[in-house]
C-alpha positions as CSV (number, residue, x, y, z in Angstrom):
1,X,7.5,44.6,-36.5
2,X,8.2,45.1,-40.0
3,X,12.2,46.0,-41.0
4,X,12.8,49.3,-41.8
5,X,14.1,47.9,-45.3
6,X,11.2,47.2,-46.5
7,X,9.6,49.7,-46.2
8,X,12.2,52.1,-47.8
9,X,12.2,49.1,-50.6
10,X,8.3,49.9,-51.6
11,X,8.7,53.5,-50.8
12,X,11.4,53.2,-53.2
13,X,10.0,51.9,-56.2
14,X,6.5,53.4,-55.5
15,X,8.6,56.9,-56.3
16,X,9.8,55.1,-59.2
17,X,5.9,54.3,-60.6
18,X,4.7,57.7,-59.8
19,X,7.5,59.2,-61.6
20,X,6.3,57.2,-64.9
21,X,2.6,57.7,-64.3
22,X,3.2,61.3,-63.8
23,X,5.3,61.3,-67.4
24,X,2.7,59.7,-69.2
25,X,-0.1,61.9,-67.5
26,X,1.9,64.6,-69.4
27,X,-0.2,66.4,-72.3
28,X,1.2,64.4,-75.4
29,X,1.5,61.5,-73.4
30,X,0.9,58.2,-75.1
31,X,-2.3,56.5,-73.8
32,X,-4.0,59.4,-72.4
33,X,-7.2,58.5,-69.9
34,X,-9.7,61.1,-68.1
35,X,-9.7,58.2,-65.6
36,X,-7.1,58.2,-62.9
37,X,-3.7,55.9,-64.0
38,X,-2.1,53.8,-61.8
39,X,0.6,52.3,-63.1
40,X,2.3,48.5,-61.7
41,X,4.7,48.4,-59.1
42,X,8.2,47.5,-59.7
43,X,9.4,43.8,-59.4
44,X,10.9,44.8,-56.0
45,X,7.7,46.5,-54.7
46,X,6.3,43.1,-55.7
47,X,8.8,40.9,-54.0
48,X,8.6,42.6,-50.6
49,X,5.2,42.8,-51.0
50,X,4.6,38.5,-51.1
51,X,7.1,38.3,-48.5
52,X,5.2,40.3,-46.3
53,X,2.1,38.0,-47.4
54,X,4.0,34.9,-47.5
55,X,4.2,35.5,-43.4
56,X,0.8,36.8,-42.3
57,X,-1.4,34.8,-44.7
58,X,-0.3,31.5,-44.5
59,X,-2.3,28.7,-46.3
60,X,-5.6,27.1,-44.1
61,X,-4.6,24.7,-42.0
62,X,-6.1,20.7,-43.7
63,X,-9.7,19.8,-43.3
64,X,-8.5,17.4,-40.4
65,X,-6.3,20.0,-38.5
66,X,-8.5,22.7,-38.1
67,X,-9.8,22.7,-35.3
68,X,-6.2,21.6,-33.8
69,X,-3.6,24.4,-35.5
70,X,-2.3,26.7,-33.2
71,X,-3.1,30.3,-33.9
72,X,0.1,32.4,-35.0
73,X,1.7,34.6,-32.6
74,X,0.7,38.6,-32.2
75,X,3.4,39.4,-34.0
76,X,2.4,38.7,-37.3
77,X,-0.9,40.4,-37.0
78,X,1.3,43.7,-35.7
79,X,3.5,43.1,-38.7
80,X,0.3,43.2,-41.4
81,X,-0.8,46.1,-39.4
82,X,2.3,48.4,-39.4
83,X,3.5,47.8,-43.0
84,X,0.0,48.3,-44.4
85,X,-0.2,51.8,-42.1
86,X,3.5,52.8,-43.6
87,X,2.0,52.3,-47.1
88,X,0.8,56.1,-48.8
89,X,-2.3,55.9,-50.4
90,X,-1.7,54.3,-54.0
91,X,0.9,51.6,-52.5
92,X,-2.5,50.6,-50.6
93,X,-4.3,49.7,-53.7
94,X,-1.7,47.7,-55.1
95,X,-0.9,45.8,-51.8
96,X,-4.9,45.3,-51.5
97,X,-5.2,43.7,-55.3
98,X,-2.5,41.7,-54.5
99,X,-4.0,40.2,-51.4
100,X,-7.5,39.8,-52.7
101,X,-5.7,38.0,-55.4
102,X,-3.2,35.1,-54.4
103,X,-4.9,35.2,-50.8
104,X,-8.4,34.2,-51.6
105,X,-9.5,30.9,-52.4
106,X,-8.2,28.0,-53.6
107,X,-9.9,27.8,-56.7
108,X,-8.1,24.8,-57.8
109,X,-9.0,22.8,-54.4
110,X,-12.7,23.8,-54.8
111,X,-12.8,22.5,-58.3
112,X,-11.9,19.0,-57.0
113,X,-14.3,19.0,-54.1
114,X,-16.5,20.0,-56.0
115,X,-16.8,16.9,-58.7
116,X,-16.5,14.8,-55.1
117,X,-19.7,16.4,-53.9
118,X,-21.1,15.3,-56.9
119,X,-19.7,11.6,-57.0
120,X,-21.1,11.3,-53.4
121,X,-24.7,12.1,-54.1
122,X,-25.6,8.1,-54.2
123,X,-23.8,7.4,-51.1
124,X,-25.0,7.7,-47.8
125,X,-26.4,10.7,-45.9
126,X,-23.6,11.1,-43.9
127,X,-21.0,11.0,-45.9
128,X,-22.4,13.8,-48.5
129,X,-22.8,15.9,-45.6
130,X,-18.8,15.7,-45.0
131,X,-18.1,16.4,-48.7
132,X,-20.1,19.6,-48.1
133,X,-18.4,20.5,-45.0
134,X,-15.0,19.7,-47.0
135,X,-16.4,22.2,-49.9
136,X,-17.5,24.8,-47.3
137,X,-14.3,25.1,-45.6
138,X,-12.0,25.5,-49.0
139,X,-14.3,28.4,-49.9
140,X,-12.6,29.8,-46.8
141,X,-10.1,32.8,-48.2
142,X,-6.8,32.3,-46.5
143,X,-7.2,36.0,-46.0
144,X,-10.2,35.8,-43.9
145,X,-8.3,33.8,-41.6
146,X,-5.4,36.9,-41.5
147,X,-8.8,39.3,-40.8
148,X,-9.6,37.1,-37.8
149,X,-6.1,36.7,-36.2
150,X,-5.9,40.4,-36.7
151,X,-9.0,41.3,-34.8
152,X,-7.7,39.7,-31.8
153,X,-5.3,41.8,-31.3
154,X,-5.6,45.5,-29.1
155,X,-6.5,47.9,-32.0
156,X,-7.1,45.1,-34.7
157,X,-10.7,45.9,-35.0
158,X,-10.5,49.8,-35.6
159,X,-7.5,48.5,-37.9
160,X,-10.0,46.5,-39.8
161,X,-12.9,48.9,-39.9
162,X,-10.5,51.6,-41.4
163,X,-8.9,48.8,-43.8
164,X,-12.9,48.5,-45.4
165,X,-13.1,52.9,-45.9
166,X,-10.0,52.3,-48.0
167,X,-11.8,49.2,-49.8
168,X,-14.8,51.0,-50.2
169,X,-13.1,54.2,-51.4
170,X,-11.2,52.0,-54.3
171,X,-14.5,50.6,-55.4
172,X,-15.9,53.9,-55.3
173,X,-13.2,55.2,-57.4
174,X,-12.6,52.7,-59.3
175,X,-8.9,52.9,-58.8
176,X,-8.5,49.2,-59.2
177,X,-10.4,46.7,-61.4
178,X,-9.3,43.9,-59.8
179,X,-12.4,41.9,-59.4
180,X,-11.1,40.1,-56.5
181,X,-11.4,43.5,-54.6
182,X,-14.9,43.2,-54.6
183,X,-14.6,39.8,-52.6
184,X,-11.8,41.2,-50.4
185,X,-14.4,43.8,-49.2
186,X,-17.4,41.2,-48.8
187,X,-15.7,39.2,-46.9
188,X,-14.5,42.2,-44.6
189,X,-18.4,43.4,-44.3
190,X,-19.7,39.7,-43.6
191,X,-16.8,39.9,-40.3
192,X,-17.8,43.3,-39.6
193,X,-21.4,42.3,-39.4
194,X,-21.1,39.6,-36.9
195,X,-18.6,42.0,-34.8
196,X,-20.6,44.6,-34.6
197,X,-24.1,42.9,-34.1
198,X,-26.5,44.7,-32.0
199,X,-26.0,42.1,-29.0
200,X,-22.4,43.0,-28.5
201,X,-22.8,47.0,-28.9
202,X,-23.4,49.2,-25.8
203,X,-26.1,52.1,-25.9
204,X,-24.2,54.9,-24.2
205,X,-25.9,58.2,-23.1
206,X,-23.7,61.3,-23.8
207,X,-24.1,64.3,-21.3
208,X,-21.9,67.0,-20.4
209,X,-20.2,65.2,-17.4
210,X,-19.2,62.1,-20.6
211,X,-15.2,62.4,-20.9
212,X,-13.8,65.4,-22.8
213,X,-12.7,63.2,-25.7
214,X,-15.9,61.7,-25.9
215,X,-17.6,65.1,-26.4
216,X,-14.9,66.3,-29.1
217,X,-15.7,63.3,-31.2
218,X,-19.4,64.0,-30.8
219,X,-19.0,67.5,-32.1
220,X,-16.1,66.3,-34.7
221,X,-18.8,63.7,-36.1
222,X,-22.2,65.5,-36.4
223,X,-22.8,65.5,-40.1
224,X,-26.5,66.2,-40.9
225,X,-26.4,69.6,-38.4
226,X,-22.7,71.0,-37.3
227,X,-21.7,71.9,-33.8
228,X,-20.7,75.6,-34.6
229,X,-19.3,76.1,-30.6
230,X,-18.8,74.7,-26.7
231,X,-21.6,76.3,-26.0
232,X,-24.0,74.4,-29.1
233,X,-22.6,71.1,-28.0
234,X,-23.3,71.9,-24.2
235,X,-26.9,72.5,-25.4
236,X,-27.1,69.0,-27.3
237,X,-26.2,67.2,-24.6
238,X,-28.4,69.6,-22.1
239,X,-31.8,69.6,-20.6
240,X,-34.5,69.0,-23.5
241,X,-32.2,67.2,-25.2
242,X,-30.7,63.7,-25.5
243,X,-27.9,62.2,-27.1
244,X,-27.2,58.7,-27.6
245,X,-24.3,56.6,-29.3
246,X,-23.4,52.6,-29.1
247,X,-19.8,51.8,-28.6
248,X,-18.2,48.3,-28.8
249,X,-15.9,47.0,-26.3
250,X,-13.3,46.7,-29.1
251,X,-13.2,50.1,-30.1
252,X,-13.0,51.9,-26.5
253,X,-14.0,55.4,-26.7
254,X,-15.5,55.8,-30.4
255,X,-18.4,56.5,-30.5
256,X,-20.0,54.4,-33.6
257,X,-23.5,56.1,-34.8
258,X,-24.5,58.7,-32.5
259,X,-28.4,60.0,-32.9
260,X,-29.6,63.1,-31.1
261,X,-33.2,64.0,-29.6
262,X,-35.0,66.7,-28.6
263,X,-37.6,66.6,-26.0
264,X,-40.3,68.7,-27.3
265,X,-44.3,69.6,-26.5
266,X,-45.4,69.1,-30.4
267,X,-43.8,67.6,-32.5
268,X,-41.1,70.1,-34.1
269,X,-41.7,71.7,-37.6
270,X,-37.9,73.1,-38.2
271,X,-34.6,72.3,-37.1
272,X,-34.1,76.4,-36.0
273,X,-36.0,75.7,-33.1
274,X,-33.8,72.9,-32.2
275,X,-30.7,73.9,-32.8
276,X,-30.5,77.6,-32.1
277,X,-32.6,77.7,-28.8
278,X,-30.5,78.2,-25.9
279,X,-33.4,79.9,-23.6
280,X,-33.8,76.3,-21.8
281,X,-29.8,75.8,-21.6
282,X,-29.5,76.0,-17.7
283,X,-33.4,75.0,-17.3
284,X,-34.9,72.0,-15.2
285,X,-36.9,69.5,-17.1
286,X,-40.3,69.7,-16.9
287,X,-41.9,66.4,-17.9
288,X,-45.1,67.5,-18.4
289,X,-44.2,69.6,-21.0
290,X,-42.5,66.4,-23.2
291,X,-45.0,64.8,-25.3
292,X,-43.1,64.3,-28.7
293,X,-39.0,62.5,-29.0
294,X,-38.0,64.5,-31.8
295,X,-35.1,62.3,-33.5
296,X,-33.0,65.2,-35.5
297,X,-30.1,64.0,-36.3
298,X,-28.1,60.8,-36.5
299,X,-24.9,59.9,-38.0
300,X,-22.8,56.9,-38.8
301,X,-19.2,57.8,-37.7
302,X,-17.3,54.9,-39.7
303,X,-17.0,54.9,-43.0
304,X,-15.9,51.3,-43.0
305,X,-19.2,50.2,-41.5
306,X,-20.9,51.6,-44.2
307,X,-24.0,48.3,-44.9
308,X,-23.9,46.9,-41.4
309,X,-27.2,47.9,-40.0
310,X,-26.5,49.7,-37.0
311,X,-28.6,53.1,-37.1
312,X,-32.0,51.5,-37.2
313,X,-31.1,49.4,-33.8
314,X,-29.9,52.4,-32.4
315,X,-32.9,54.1,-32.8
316,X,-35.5,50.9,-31.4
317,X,-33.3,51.0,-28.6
318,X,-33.1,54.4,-27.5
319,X,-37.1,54.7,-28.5
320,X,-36.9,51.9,-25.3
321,X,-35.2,54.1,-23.4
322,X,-37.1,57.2,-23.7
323,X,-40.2,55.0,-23.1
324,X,-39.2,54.1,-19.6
325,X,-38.5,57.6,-19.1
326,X,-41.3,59.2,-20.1
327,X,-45.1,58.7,-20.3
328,X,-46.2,55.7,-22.8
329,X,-48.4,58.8,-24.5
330,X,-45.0,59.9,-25.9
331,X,-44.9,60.6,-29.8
332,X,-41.8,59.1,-31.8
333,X,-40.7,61.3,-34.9
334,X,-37.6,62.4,-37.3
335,X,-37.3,66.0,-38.3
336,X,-35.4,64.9,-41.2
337,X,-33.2,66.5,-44.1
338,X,-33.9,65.6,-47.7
339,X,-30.8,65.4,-49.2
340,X,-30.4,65.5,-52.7
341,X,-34.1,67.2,-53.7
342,X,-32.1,70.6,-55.0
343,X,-30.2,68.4,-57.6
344,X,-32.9,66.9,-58.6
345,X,-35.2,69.5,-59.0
346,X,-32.8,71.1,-61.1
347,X,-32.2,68.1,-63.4
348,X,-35.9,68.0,-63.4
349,X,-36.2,71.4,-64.6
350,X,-33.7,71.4,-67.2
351,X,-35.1,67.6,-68.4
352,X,-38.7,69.2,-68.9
353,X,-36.9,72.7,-70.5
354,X,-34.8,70.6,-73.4
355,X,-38.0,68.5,-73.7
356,X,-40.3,71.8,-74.3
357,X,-42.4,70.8,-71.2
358,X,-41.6,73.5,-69.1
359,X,-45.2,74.3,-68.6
360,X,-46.1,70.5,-67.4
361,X,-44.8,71.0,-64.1
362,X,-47.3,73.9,-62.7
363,X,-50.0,75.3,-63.8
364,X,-50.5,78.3,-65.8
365,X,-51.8,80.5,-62.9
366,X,-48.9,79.7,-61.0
367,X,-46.4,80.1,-63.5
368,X,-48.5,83.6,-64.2
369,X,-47.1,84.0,-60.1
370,X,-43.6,82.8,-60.4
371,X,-43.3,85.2,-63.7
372,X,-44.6,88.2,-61.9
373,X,-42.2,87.2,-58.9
374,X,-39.5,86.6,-60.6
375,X,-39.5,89.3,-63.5
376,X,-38.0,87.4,-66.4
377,X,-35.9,89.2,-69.2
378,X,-37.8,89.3,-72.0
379,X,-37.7,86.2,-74.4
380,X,-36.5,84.3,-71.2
381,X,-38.3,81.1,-70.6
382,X,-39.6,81.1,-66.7
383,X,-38.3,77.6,-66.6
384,X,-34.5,78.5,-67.0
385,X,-35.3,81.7,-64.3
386,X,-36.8,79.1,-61.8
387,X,-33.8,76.4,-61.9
388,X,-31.1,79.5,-61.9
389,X,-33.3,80.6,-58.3
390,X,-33.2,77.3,-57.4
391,X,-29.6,76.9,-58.0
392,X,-28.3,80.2,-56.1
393,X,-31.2,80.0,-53.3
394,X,-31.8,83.5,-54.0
395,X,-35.6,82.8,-53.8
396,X,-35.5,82.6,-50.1
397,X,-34.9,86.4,-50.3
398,X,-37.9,87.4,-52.0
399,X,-41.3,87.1,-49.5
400,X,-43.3,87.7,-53.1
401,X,-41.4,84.5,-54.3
402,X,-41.5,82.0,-51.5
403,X,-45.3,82.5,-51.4
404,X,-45.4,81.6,-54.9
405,X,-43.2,78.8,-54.9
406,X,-44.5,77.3,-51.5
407,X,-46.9,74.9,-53.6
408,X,-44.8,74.3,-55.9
409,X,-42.0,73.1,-54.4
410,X,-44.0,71.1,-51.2
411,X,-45.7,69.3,-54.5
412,X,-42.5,68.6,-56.1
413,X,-40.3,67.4,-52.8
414,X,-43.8,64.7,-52.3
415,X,-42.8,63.1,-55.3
416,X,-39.2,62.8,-55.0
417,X,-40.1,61.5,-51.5
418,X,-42.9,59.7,-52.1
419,X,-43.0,58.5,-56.2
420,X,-39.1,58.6,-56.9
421,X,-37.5,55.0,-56.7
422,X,-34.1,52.9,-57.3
423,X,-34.8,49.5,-58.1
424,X,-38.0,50.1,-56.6
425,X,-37.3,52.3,-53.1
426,X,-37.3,55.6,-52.2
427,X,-34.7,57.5,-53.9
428,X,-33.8,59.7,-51.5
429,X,-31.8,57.3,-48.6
430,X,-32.8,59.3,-45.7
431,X,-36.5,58.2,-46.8
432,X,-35.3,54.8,-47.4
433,X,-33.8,54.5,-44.0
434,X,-36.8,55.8,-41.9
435,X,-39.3,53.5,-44.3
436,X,-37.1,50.3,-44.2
437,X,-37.2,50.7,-40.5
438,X,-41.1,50.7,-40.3
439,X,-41.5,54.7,-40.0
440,X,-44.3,56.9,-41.7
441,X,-43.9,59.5,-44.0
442,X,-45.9,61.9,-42.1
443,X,-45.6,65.6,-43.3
444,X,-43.3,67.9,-45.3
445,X,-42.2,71.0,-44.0
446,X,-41.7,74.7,-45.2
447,X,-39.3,76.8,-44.3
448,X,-37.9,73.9,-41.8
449,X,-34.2,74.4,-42.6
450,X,-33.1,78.0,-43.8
451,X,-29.6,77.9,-43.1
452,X,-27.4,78.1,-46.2
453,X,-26.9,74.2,-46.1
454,X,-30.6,73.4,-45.9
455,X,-31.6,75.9,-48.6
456,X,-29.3,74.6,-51.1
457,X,-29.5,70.8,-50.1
458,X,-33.7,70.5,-50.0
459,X,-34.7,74.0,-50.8
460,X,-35.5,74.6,-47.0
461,X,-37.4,71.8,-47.1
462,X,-37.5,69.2,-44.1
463,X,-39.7,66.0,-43.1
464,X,-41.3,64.1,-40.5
465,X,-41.0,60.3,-40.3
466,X,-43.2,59.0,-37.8
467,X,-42.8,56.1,-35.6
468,X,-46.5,54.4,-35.0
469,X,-44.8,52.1,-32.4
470,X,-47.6,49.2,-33.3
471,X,-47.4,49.7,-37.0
472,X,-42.8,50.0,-37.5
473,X,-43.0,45.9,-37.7
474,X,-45.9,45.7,-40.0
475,X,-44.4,48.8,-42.3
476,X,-40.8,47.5,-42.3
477,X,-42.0,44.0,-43.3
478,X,-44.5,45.7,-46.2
479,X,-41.4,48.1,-47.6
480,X,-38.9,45.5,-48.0
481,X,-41.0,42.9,-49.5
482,X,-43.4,44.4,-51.5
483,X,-41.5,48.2,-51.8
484,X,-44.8,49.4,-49.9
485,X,-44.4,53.3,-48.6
486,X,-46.8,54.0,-45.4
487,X,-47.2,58.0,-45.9
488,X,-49.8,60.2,-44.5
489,X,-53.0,62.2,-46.1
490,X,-50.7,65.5,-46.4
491,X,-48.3,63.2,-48.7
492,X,-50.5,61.3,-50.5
493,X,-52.6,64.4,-51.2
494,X,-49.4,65.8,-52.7
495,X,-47.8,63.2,-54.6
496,X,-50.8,62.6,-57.3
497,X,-50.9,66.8,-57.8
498,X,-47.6,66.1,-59.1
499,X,-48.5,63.6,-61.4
500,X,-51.5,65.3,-62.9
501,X,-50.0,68.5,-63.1
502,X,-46.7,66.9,-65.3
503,X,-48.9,64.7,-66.8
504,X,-46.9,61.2,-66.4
């Protein structure tokens, strides 16, 4: 366990930094930045900092006595643990740079094995492939050895997965530029990733008879649709419905993506007839009215397993699942949220306005609707009414308006879908997801989502993915390799309006 001392030592000085950052955050201030300051910690921040460092990440054992060294007692893992948990949230950041840091590689060493490697290229076979084993194990950061003594101990793993949201959230930030953060948090995710592969993760089925604390976590965790009440969750987890979540031995009782599904005779057009239909709460199953697996809503609840694919697995499996539960005729689709479409639209919107293309994006008999809808002040370009509408959702009011901009906008949210890209994928990463993991993009809704959220996330706007079980191999393989999107008729037939209509 870490001495009291120490930590009042860094707690100490840390007050000491904030009370100079805070000075020179003062108006007048020399060296004024918009960016967030962080200023160094003091020399005895420092110094109890590499002691703590000089104990728990000791050097790598020599080439010859790796396999032989005796792994360090518990005790040292505890003691990274505890002072790391007893740091506030800018001590973190420092302690973090100063691991990545002097606890990474031996560049040095590497350097020298390196010029071996190449001095050994005329010898024999065997003896170059020891030179690369040599080189291979000195690219090993002492602190990757810390991470896996850590792990082994009760809690080390949750430890670690929290330790990566805090890496992530400095990168995000950019709170540090310490370069060797971006390592650090590599590393970390290479680990994770072998942790948490889909052999070793446990497909658990939530009902209303799972442990209470498993159910608060379920609710506590929904992000794409909240649980607004007992009595929603009971109906998530009841009859129609199914909910599904892997867990990992290491982290007992957290839950680590969780999706939900609703057992459905078509396959569903809005989330309002998911989530606010109780009529079957108390009801008995009646398989031959499931046809369609309605995936609606999954969510990753760690951020530091953010990149380690564990959502698409969780969705082949349960799609297993379901199949040996229900007739082979079932149908396999998302009723999905399209994050992101509002801002764009209204970026898009103001881009064509300051451009003077305003009247690229529709036509002039539907701006003639949208005009008559919306009853523009005079001298008031339609353009600046419609991105002000979409801004407040106020549309959604107006009958006259939503029949108006019904075309409009289902054209508009089939290209952002469909024809908008980074670095040549979908945009959106709810698309991206879905696509990567072989789905279809198989028809955009109207109206699907009129809840406050929905309207100002997508504009009401919701779609299918569907899963062609014999084509999700063939369209995974296509997307990631040559960026192909499978999409249906509807789509396609949407996308190219958009394109003619703005003329790019």
């Amino acid at each position: 366990m870490t001495s009291n001392p120490l930590h009042w030592a860094v707690r100490s000085s840390v007050r000491c930094w904030r009370q100079r950052a805070a000075f020179r955050g003062l108006p007048g201030a020399a060296g004024g930045s918009s960016r967030r300051w962080y200023s160094a910690p003091s020399r005895r921040a420092v110094s109890v900092m590499e002691e703590i460092l000089a104990r728990v990440a000791v050097p790598l054992p020599s080439y010859e006595t790796r396999d032989k060294s005796p792994p360090p007692p518990e005790s040292t893992s505890l003691e990274f643990m505890n002072f790391y948990r007893g740091l506030e949230k800018d001590d973190k950041v420092a302690f973090l740079s100063k691991l990545s840091q002097e606890c990474g590689v031996d560049h040095k060493t590497v350097s020298e094995l390196a010029t071996k490697l190449l001095d050994t290229q005329r010898r024999d076979q065997a003896t170059i492939l020891q030179a690369e084993d040599r080189l291979r194990y000195s690219l090993t950061p002492r602190y990757k050895q810390l991470f896996s003594h850590v792990s082994r101990v009760e809690g080390g793993v949750k430890f670690l997965v929290d330790l990566r949201a805090d890496l992530l959230e400095i990168l995000t930030s950019k709170a540090s530029e310490n370069p060797h953060i971006r390592d650090l948090n590599g590393t970390l995710k290479s680990l994770l990733s072998e942790w948490f592969s889909v052999g070793l993760l446990r497909l658990e089925r939530i009902t209303w008879q799972s442990p209470c604390e498993i159910l608060q976590k379920i609710s506590q965790y929904e992000a794409v649709h909240p649980i607004r009440s007992w009595t929603d969750l009971k109906r998530r987890v009841g009859p129609y419905r199914r909910c599904y979540a892997f867990t990992h031995a290491a982290m007992p009782g957290e839950p680590l993506v969780v999706l939900h599904v609703a057992l459905t005779e078509d396959i569903s057009d809005n989330i309002q007839s998911i989530v606010r239909e109780f009529a079957t709460l108390d009801a008995e199953e009646d398989i031959n009215k499931i046809t369609s697996a309605i995936f609606y809503s999954i969510s990753s609840t760690q951020a530091g397993l953010q990149g380690v694919e564990l959502g698409n697995y969780l969705i082949k499996r349960v799609v297993r699942e379901l199949q040996s539960e229900f007739p082979p005729h079932a149908q396999f689709s998302s009723l999905s949220p399209i994050p992101g479409f509002s801002s764009w639209l209204q970026g898009l919107l103001s881009q064509y306005r300051k451009e003077g293309r305003g009247a690229d994006l529709l036509s002039e008999q539907e701006w003639s609707e949208v005009e008559q809808a919306v009853d523009c002040d005079p001298g008031s370009p339609a353009v600046d009414s419609l991105r002000k509408l979409i801004a407040s959702g106020e549309w959604t009011r107006s009958e006259k308006l939503c029949h108006a901009l019904e075309p409009v906008l289902m054209r508009l949210c089939a290209w952002y879908l469909y024809g908008e890209k980074r670095r040549g994928f979908a945009l959106n990463p709810v698309a991206n997801f879905h696509l990567q993991n072989g789905a279809t993009m198989w028809r955009i809704n109207w109206r699907a989502d009129t809840s406050p959220r929905g309207v100002a996330n997508s504009c009401g706007l919701m779609v299918n993915y569907r899963y062609f079980l014999k084509e999700t191999s063939t369209n995974s393989a296509l997307n990631l390799q040559n960026k192909a999107v499978a999409a249906s008729e509807q789509v396609l037939g949407l996308g190219p309006q958009f394109q003619k209509n703005s003329k790019l």
